[in-house]
C-alpha positions as CSV (number, residue, x, y, z in Angstrom):
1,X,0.0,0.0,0.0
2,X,0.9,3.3,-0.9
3,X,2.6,6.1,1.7
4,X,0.2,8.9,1.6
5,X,0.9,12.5,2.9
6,X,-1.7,15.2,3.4
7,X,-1.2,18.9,4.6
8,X,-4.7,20.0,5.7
9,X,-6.3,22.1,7.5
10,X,-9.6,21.3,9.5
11,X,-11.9,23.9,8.1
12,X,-10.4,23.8,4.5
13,X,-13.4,22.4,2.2
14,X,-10.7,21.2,-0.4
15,X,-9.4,19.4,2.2
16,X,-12.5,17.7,2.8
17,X,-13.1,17.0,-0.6
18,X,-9.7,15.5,-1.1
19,X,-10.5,13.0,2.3
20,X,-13.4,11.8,0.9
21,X,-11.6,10.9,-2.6
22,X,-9.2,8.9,-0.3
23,X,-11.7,7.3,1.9
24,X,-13.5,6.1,-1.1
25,X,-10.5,4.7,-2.5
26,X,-10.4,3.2,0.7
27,X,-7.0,4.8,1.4
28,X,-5.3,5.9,5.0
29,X,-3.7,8.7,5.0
30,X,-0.9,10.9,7.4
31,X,-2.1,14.2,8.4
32,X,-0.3,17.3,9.0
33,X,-2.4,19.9,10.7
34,X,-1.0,23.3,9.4
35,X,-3.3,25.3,11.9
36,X,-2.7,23.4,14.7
37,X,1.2,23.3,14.4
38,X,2.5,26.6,12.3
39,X,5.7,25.2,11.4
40,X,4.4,22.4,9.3
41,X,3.4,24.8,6.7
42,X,7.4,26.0,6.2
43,X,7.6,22.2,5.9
44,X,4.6,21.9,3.5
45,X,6.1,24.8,1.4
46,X,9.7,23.9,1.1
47,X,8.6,20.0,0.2
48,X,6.2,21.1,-2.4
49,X,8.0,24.1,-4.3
50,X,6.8,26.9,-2.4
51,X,2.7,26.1,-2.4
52,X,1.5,27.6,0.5
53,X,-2.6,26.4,-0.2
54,X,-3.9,23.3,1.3
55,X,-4.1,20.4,0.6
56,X,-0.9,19.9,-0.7
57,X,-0.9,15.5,-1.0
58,X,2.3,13.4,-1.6
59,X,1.9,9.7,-2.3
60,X,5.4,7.8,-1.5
61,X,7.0,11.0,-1.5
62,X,6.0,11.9,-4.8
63,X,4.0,15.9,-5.4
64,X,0.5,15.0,-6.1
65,X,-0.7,18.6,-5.6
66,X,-3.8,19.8,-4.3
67,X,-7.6,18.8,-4.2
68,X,-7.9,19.5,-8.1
69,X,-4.8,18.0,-9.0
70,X,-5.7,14.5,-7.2
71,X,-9.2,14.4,-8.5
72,X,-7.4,15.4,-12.3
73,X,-5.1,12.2,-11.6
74,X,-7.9,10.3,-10.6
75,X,-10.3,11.1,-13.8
76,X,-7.1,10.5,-16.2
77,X,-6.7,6.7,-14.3
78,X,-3.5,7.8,-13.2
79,X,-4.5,7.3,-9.3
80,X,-5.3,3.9,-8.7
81,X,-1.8,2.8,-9.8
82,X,-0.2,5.0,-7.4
83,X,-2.0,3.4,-4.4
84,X,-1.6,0.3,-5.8
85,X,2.2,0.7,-5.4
């Protein structure tokens, strides 16, 4: 099963969106909670090229992107092999 990485925050509705694509794909997930703990979004920012908007979702280490990028991957069939990995 895959590694997957999400910057979120709790409120963020792209966030949301992006959980429920993962929970249908019946996927767990690690969650870093940029309100709660500040410094994770320096973290976020320097590990994917200086985004600052959440979600920003890595998959074995690999950029995925945000909410719209994931659900792009997804529609282009490009997803499942990922978490298959």
């Amino acid at each position: 099963m895959a590694k997957i990485e999400m910057y979120a925050d709790p409120f963020c509705p792209y966030c949301a969106k992006a959980r429920r694509l993962l929970t249908a794909k019946g996927q767990a997930w690690e969650e870093f909670d940029v309100m709660a703990k500040p410094a994770l979004r320096a973290e976020m920012r320097a590990r994917a090229g200086g985004k600052n908007s959440v979600p920003q979702i890595f998959i074995d280490g690999n950029l995925i992107g945000g909410c719209d990028d994931i659900h792009a991957l997804d529609a282009r069939g490009g997803l499942d092999p990922l978490l298959a990995a």
